[in-house]
C-alpha positions in Angstrom: -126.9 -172.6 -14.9 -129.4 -173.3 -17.4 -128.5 -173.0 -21.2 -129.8 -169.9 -23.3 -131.0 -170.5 -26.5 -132.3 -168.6 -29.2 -136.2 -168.3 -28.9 -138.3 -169.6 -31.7 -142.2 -169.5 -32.6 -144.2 -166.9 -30.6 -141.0 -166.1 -28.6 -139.5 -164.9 -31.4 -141.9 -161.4 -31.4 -141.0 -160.7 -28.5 -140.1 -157.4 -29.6 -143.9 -156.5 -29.6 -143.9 -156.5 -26.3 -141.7 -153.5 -26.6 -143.1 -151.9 -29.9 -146.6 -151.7 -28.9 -146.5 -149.2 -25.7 -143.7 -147.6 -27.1 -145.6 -146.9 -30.6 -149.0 -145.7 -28.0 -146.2 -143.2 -26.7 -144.9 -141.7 -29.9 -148.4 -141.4 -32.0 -150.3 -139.3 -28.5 -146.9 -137.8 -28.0 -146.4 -136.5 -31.7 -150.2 -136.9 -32.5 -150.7 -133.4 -31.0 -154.7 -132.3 -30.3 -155.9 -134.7 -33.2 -155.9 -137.6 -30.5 -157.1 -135.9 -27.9 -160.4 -137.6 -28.3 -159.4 -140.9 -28.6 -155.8 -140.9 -27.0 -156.9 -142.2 -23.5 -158.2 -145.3 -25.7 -155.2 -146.0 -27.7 -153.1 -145.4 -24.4 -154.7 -148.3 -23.1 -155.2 -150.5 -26.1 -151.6 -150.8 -26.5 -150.8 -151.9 -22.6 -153.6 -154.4 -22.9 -152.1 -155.6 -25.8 -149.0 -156.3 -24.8 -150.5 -158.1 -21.6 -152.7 -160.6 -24.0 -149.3 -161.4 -25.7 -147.6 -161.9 -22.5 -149.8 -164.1 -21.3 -149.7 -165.9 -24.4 -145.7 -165.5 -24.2 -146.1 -167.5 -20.4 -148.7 -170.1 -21.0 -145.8 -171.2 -24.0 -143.0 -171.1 -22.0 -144.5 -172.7 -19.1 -145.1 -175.8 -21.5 -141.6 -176.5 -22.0 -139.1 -178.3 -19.3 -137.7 -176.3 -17.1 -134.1 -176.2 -18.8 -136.1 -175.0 -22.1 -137.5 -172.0 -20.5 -134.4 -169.5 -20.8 -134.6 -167.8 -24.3 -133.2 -165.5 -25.9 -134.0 -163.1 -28.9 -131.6 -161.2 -31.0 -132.4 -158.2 -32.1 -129.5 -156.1 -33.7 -125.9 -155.4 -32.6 -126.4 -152.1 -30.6 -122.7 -150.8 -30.0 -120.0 -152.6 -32.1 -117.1 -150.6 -31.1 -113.7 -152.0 -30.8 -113.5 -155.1 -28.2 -117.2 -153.8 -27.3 -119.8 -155.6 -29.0 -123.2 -155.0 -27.1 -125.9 -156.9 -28.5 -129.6 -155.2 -28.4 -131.5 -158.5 -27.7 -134.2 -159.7 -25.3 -133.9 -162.4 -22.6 -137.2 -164.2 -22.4 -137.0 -166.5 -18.6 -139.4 -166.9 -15.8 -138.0 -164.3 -14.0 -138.2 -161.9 -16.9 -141.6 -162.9 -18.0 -143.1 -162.9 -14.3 -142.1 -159.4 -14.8 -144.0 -158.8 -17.8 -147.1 -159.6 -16.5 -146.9 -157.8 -13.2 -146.0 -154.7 -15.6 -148.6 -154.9 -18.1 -151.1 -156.4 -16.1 -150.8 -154.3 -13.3 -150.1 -151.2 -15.8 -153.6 -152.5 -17.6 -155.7 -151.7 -14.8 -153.9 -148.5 -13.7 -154.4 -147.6 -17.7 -158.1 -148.0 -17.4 -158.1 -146.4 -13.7 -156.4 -143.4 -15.7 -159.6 -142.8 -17.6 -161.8 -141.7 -15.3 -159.4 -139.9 -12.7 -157.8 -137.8 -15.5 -161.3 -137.4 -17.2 -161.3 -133.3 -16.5 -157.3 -132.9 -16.8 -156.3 -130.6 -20.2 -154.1 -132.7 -22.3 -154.8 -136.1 -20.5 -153.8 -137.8 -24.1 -149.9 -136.9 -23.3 -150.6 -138.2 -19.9 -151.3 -141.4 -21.5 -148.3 -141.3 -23.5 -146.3 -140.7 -20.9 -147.6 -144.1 -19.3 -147.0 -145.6 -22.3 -143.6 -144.5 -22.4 -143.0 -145.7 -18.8 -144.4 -149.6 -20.0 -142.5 -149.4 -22.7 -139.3 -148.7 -20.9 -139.9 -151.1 -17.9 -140.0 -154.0 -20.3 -137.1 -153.1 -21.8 -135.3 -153.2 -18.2 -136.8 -156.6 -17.4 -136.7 -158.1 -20.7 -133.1 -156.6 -22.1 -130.6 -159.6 -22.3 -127.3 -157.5 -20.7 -126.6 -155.1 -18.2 -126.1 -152.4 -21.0 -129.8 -152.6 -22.2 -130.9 -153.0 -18.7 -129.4 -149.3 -18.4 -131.2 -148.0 -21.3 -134.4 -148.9 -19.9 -133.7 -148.0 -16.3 -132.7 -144.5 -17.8 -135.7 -144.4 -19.8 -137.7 -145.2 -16.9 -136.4 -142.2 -15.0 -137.0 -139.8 -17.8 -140.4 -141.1 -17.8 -141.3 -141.0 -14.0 -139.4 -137.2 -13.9 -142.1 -136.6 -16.8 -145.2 -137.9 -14.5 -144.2 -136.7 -10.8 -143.7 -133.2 -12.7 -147.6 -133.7 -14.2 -148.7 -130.4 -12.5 -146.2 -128.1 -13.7 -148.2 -125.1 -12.4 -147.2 -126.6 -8.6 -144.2 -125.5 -7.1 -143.8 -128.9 -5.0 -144.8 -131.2 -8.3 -141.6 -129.6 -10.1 -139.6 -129.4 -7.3 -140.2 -133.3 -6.5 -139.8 -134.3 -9.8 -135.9 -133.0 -10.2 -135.5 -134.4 -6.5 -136.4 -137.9 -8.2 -134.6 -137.0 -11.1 -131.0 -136.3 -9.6 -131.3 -138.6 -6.3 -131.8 -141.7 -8.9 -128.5 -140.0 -10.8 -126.9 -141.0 -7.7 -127.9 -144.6 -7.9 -127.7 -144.9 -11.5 -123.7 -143.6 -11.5 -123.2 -147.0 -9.4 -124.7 -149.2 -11.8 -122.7 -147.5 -14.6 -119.3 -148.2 -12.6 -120.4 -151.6 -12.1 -121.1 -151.9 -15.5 -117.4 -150.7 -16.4 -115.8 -153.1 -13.9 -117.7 -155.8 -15.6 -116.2 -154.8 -19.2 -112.7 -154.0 -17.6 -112.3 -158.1 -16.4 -115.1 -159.8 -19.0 -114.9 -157.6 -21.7 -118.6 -158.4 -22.1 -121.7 -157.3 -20.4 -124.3 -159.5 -21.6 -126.0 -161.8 -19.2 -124.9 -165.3 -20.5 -121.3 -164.3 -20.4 -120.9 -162.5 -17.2 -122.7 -165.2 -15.6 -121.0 -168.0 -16.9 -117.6 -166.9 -15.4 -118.0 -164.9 -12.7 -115.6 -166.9 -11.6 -112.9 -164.7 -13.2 -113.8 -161.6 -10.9 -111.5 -161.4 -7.8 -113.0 -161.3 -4.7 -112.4 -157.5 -4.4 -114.2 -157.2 -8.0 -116.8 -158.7 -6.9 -117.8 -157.3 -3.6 -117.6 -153.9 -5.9 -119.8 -154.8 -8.1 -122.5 -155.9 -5.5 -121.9 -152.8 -3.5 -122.3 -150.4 -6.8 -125.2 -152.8 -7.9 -126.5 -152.4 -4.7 -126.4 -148.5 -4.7 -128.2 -148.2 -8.0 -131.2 -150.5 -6.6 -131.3 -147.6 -3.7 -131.8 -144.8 -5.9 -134.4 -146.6 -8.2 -136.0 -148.6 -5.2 -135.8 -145.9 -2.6 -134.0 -147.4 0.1 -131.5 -146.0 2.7 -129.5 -143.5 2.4 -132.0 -142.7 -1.1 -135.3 -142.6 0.0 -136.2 -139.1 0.3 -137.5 -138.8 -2.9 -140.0 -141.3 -3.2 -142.7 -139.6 -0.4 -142.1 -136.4 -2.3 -143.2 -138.0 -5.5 -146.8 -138.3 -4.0 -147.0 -135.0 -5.7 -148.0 -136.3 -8.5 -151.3 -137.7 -10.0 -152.5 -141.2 -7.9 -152.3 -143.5 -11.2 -148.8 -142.3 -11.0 -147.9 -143.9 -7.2 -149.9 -146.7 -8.1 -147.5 -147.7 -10.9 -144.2 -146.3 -10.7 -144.2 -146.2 -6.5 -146.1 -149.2 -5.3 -146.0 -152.3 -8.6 -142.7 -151.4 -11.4 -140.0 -148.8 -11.0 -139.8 -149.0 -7.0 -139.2 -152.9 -7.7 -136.2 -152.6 -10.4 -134.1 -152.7 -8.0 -135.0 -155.9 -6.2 -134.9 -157.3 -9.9 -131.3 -156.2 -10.2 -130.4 -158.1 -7.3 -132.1 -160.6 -8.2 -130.7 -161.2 -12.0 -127.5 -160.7 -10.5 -127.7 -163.0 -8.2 -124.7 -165.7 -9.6 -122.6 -162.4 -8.6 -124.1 -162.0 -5.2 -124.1 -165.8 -4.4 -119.8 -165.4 -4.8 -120.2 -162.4 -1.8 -121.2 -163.0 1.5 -120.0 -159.7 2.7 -121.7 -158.2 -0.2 -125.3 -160.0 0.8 -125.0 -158.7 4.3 -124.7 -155.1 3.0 -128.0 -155.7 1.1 -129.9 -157.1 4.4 -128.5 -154.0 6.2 -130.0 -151.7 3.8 -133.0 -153.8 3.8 -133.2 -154.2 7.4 -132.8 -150.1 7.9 -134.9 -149.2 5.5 -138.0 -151.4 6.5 -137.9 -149.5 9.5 -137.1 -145.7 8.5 -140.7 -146.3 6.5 -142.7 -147.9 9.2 -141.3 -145.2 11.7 -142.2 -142.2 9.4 -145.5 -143.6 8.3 -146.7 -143.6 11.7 -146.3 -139.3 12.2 -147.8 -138.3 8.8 -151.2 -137.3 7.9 -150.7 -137.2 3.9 -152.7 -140.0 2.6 -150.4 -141.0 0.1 -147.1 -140.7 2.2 -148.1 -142.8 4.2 -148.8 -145.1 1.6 -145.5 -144.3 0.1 -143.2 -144.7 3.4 -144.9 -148.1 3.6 -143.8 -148.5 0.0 -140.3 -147.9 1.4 -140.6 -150.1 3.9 -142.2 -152.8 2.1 -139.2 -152.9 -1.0 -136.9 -152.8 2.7 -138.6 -156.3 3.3 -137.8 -157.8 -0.4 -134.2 -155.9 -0.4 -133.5 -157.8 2.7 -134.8 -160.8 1.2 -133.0 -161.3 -1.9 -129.6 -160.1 0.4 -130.9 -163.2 2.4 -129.2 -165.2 -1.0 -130.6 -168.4 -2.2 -133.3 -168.8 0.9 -134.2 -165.3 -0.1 -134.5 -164.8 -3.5 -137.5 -166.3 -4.7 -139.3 -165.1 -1.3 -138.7 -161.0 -2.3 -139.9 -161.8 -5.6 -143.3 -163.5 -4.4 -143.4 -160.6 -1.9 -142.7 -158.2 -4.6 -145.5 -159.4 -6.4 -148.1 -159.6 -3.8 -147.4 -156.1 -2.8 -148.1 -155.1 -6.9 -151.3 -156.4 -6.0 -152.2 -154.8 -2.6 -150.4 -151.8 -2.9 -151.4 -150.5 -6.1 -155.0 -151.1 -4.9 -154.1 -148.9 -2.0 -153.4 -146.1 -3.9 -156.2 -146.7 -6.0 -158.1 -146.3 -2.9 -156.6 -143.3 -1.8 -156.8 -141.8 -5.4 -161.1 -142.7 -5.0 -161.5 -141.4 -1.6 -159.8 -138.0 -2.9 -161.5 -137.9 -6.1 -164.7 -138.2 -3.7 -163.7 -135.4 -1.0 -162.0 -132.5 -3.3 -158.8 -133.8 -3.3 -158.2 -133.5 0.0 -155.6 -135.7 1.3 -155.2 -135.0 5.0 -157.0 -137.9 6.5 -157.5 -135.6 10.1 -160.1 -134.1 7.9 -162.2 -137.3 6.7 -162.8 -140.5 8.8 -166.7 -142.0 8.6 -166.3 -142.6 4.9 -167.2 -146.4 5.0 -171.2 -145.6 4.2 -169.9 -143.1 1.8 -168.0 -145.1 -0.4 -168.8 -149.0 0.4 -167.1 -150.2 -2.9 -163.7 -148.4 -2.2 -164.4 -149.6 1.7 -164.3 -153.2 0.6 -161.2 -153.1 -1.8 -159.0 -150.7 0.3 -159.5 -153.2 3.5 -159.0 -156.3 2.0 -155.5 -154.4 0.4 -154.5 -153.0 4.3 -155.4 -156.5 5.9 -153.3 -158.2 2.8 -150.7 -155.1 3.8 -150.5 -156.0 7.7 -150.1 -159.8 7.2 -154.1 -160.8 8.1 -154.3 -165.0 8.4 -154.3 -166.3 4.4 -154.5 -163.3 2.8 -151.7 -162.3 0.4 -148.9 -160.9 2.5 -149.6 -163.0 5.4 -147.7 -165.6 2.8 -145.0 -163.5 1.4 -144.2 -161.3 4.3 -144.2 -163.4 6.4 -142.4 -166.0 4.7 -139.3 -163.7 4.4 -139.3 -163.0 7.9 -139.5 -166.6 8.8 -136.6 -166.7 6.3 -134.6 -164.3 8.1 -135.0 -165.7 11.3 -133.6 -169.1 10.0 -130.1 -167.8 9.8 -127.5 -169.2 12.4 -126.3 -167.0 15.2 -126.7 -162.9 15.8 -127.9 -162.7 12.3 -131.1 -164.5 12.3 -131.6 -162.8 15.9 -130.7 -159.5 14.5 -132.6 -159.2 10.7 -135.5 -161.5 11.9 -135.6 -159.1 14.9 -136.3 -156.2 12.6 -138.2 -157.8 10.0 -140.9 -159.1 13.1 -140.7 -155.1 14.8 -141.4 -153.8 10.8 -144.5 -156.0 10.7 -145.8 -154.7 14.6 -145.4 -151.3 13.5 -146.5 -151.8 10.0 -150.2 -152.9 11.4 -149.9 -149.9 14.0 -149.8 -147.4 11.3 -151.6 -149.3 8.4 -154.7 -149.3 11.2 -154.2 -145.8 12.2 -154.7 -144.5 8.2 -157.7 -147.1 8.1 -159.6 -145.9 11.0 -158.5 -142.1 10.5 -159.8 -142.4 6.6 -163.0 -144.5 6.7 -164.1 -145.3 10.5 -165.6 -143.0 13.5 -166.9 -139.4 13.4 -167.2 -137.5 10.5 -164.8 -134.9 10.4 -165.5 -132.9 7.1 -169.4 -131.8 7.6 -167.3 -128.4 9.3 -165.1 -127.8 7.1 -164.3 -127.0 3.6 -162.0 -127.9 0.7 -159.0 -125.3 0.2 -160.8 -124.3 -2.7 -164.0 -123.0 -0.5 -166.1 -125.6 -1.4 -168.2 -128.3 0.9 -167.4 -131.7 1.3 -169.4 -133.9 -0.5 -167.9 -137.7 -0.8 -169.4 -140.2 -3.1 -168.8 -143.1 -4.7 -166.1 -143.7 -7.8 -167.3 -144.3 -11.7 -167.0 -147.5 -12.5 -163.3 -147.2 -14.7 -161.7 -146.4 -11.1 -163.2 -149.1 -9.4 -163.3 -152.0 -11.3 -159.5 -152.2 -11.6 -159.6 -151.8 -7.6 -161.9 -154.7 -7.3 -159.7 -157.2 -9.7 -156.6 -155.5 -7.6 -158.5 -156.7 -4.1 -158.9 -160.1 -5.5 -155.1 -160.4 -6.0 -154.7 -159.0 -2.7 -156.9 -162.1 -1.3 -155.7 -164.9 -3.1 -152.1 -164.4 -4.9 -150.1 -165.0 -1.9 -152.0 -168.6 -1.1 -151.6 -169.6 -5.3 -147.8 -168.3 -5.1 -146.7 -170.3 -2.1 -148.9 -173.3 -2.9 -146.6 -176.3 -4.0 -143.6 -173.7 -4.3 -145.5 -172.7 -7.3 -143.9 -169.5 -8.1 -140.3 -170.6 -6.4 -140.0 -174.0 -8.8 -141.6 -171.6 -11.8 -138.4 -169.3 -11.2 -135.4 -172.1 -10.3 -134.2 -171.4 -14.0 -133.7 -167.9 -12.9 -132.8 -167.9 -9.6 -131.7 -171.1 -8.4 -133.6 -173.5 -6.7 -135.2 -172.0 -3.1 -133.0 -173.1 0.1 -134.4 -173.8 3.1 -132.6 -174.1 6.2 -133.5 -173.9 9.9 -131.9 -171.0 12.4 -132.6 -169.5 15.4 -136.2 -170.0 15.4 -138.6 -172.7 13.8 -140.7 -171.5 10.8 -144.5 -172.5 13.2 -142.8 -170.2 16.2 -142.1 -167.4 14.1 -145.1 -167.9 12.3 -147.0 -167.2 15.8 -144.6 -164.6 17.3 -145.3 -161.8 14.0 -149.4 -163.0 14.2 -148.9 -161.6 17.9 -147.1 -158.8 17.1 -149.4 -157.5 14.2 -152.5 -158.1 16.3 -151.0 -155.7 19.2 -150.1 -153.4 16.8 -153.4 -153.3 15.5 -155.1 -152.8 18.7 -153.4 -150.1 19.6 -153.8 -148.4 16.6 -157.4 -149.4 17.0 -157.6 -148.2 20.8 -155.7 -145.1 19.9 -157.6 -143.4 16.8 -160.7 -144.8 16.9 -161.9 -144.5 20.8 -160.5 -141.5 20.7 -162.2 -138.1 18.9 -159.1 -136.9 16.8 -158.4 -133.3 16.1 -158.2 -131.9 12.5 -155.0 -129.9 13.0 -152.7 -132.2 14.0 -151.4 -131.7 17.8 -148.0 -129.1 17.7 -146.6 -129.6 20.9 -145.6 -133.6 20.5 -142.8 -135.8 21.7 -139.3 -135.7 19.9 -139.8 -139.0 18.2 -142.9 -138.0 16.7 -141.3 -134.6 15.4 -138.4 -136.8 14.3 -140.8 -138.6 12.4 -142.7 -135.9 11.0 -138.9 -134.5 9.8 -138.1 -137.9 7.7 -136.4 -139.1 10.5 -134.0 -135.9 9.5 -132.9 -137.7 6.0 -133.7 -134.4 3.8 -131.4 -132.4 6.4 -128.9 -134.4 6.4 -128.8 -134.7 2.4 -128.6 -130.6 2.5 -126.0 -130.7 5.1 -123.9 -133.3 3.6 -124.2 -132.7 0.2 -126.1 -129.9 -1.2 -124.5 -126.7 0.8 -120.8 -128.2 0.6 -121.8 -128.4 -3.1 -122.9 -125.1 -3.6 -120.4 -123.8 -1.9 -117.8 -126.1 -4.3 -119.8 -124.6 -7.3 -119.8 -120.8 -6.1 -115.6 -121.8 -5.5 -115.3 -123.0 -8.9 -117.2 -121.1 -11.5 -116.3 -117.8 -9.4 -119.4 -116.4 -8.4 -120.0 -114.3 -5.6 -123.3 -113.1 -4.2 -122.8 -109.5 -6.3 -121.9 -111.4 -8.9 -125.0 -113.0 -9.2 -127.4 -110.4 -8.3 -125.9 -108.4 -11.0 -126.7 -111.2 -13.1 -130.2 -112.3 -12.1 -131.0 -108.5 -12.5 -129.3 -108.0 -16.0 -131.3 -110.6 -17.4 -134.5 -110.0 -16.1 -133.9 -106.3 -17.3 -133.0 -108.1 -21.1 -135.9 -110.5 -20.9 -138.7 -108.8 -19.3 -138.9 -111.1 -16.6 -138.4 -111.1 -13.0 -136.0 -111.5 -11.3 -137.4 -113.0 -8.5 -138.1 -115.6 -11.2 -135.1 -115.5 -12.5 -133.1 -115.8 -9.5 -135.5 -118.9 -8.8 -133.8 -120.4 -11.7 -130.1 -119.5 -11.1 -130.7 -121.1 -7.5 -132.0 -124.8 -9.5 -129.1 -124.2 -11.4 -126.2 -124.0 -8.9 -127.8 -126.5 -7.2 -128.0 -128.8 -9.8 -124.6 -128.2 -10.9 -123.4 -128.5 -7.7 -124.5 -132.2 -7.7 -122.9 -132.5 -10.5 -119.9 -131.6 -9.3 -120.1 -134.2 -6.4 -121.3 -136.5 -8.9 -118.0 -136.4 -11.2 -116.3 -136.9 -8.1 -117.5 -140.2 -7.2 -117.1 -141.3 -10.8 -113.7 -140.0 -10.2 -113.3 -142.0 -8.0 -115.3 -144.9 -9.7 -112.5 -144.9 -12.1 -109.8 -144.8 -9.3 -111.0 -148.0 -8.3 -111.2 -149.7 -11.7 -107.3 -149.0 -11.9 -106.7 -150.7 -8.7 -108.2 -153.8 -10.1 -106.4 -153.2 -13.2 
């Protein structure tokens, strides 16, 4: 492994990196209606910032040798407590820094996007803040130099993204998807924090340099716990299987919002766990082909639910799901995989956030309308969007030398060149993940901006006509410098193993090996199956006039589909009703009970007690996951004895 030494000259304020979104945060959050004129500027200012000092940060490391490029900067011992000494320090690496800029740069041009779609919202200078606050705790989970700062950032990145998914407060469905995100990433996060404890329990350390140094001291049962409990906190953050139902929901929320938590950074901390950790996943086989399952099932819940909705932006967010499913699998795939789901993951920054983008312009245009039976024709309307959100959608389905054609495809080449039923199996999927994916990738395209008109007859659900135009230029100039990426990273990435040899300090260097099937016949086989897919989604919508309510008598896959593929019922069945039911069991309340309470308290407070009883409901609920909660940890501990 590659020694970690203290940083020195501009590595050493590194820090900034950190201070400067997080000081943009507490000066719009604190500043009150003073900055209300300027706070959109300041929010931005600081994310730009910290990009122009990570780039500066990279161009510096990149001049070093390789084995200089892992640094490390101390910042103050955090938690000196006993035999636990957790130092708050930052680990500056390729993988860290490639990070950095995919955060800030990425977060730059979301920033700037912010400008003009908030322009009309009341308070848009706390908006802003919150961004900032998101930046600011990213970095910290990228750049923290132990598993115990990377939980104080992934923590702070989930108080942040409950803070923007909630944006409209006044909508039922932005509050109610903002706690679902809230406690579904609980669930995740309580499996990080065992791991955590089982990494203290044998080390009795949890910075990086240490635990990877002797993982070798873990057991094998340790360690295939720790990858499984690592591996359940990158669901709940990444959205993946049996986790995902919260990230669609989250569409409810403002665009810029999607584009940067749910397509380029917090949907992709999990992949970086995995990734980090991987000296602890290369001791695991077992545990690496509990990742590619995850993966594998995942990539195709999202392509299969994509193709039933009519939401804009869920169908962008199941392909989100799906496409995180792809680099899951990839970094589960171990050393031929790693460095693959990271050039993936950053490819998809580039197209996917320029997706939403997209979407965010064409509603800003039509009313905010996002049903896209009632658009289609929009191409004349909006040429500039046109442009940017096709090059993202052909960079999306894999289109010859375009961005994902490189990374997407590369992984499942990857996964194919495993021996026996594996390759068959997970290159199997990955290939039916990338038919489907162009199926309902061309179905949004040709639904949103080819054929018929479909709005001239109708009329916003405010009353109003439709009249789609064009973007100002804040929104889509960051799409066009997104489009570009979406054109030409994949080709930079993969040319010369550039990225892979910048991230061998990180990751090891990349493995290739050959499986079932050469890299030149898979290559073929998934252009094949993306161009049927395609054309049927091309013979389908677009030959075909499409209704604006969306057919109600349809086959049961498709209502599967439209159901989530039944994950929220199951969820409710599983573990919300048994946990209400524990809670009512517990604290003693029956339904009198409460409807003497609920009524005794509106009566006291002057409110409702419809209201009221609204509230009492969140409550048991959210108690009730509680409850199950302290179970598993419970049981978390359980386990730690019988290592002990």
């Amino acid at each position: 492994m590659t020694e970690t030494v203290a940083a020195s000259g501009i590595g050493s304020l590194a820090w900034l990196l950190l201070a400067l979104p997080a000081f943009g945060a507490l000066v719009l959050l604190l500043g009150g209606k003073r900055t209300d004129k300027w706070g959109h500027l300041l929010g931005c200012a600081t994310v730009i910032a910290a990009f122009a000092y990570g780039v500066a940060l990279f161009f510096d490391t990149l001049g070093l040798d390789p084995e200089q490029r892992s640094t490390e900067v101390h910042l103050f011992d955090w938690i000196p407590v006993g035999a636990l000494d957790v130092e708050f320090g930052l680990r500056l690496d390729p993988l860290s820094l490639t990070f950095v800029l995919l955060i800030t740069g990425v977060g730059s041009l979301i920033h700037i996007y912010s400008i003009g779609y908030m322009a009309h919202e009341a308070g848009r200078r706390k908006f802003f803040g919150y961004l900032n606050l998101f930046v600011a705790a990213m970095l910290l989970l990228v750049l923290g130099n132990g598993f115990v700062t990377l939980y104080f950032g992934w923590e702070g990145v989930g108080l942040a993204s409950y803070l923007l998914i909630g944006w409209y407060q006044h909508k039922p469905e932005a509050a109610s998807a903002a706690k679902k995100a809230f406690l579904m990433n609980r669930v995740g996060d309580l499996g990080l924090a065992i791991a955590i404890f089982i990494m203290f329990k044998t080390l009795g350390t949890t910075q990086y340099t240490e635990v990877f140094a002797r993982v070798g001291e873990f057991s094998s049962a340790e360690v295939l716990a720790i990858t499984l409990l690592l591996l359940l906190g990158a669901c709940g953050k990444s959205g993946q299987f049996p986790l995902q139902a919260w990230l669609p929901d989250a569409m409810a929320g403002p665009t810029p919002v999607s584009a940067l938590i749910h397509a380029a950074t917090m949907v992709t901390a999990g992949v970086y766990l995995i990734a980090r950790s991987n000296p602890i996943y290369n001791l695991s086989a077992d545990g690496r082909l509990v990742v590619m399952i995850i993966g594998g099932v995942t990539l195709l819940i999202g392509c299969v639910i994509g193709c039933a909705y009519d939401d804009f932006k869920k169908v962008l967010a199941y392909s989100t799901v799906s496409q995180i499913g792809y680099m899951i699998l990839a970094v589960g795939l171990g050393p031929i995989g790693y460095a693959l789901g990271i050039m993936h993951l950053l490819t998809h920054g580039f197209f996917k956030a320029g997706l939403f983008l997209g979407a965010g312009s064409v509603m800003h245009g039509m009313n905010d309308e996002g049903n896209i039976r009632r658009m289609g024709g929009l191409m004349k309307k909006m040429p500039i969007t046109f442009v940017t959100w096709t090059l993202g959608y052909l960079a999306l389905i894999g289109f010859p030398f375009l961005s994902g054609y490189f990374s997407k495809d590369a992984i499942i080449a990857a996964a194919f060149s495993m021996e026996g039923w594996r390759g068959w199996v997970f290159g199997g999927v990955a290939a039916l993940g990338a038919a489907l994916t162009a199926f309902y990738m061309t179905r949004l395209f040709v639904l949103v901006f080819l054929g018929k008109p479909r709005y001239t007859e109708l009329k916003s659900a405010d009353g109003r006509d439709y009249h789609p135009h064009e973007s100002p230029v804040s929104m889509t100039l960051p799409m066009i410098v997104l489009a570009v990426g979406s054109v030409g990273a994949g080709w930079f990435f993969s040319s010369g193993h550039n990225l892979a040899g910048w991230l061998t300090p990180s990751l090891g260097e990349l493995q290739e090996q050959h499986g079932v099937l050469d890299h030149g016949v898979v290559n073929i086989l998934v252009l094949a199956l993306s161009a049927l897919g395609a054309a049927l989604g091309f013979l389908l919508f677009l030959r075909r006039e499409q209704p604006v309510e969306r057919p109600a008598r349809v086959s049961f896959p498709v209502r599967a589909a439209r159901a989530d593929l039944y994950g929220n019922a199951l969820n409710e069945a599983l573990f919300a009703r048994p946990g209400t039911w524990l809670t009512r069991a517990l604290v003693f309340v029956d339904n009198k009970g409460v409807d003497g309470l609920v009524n005794g308290s509106a009566a006291l407070l002057g409110g409702s007690s419809g209201r009221l009883r609204r509230l009492q409901t969140g409550f048991v609920r959210s108690y009730a996951l509680s409850m199950l909660l302290g179970a598993v940890f419970v049981l978390g501990a359980l386990l730690m004895v019988r290592f002990s």
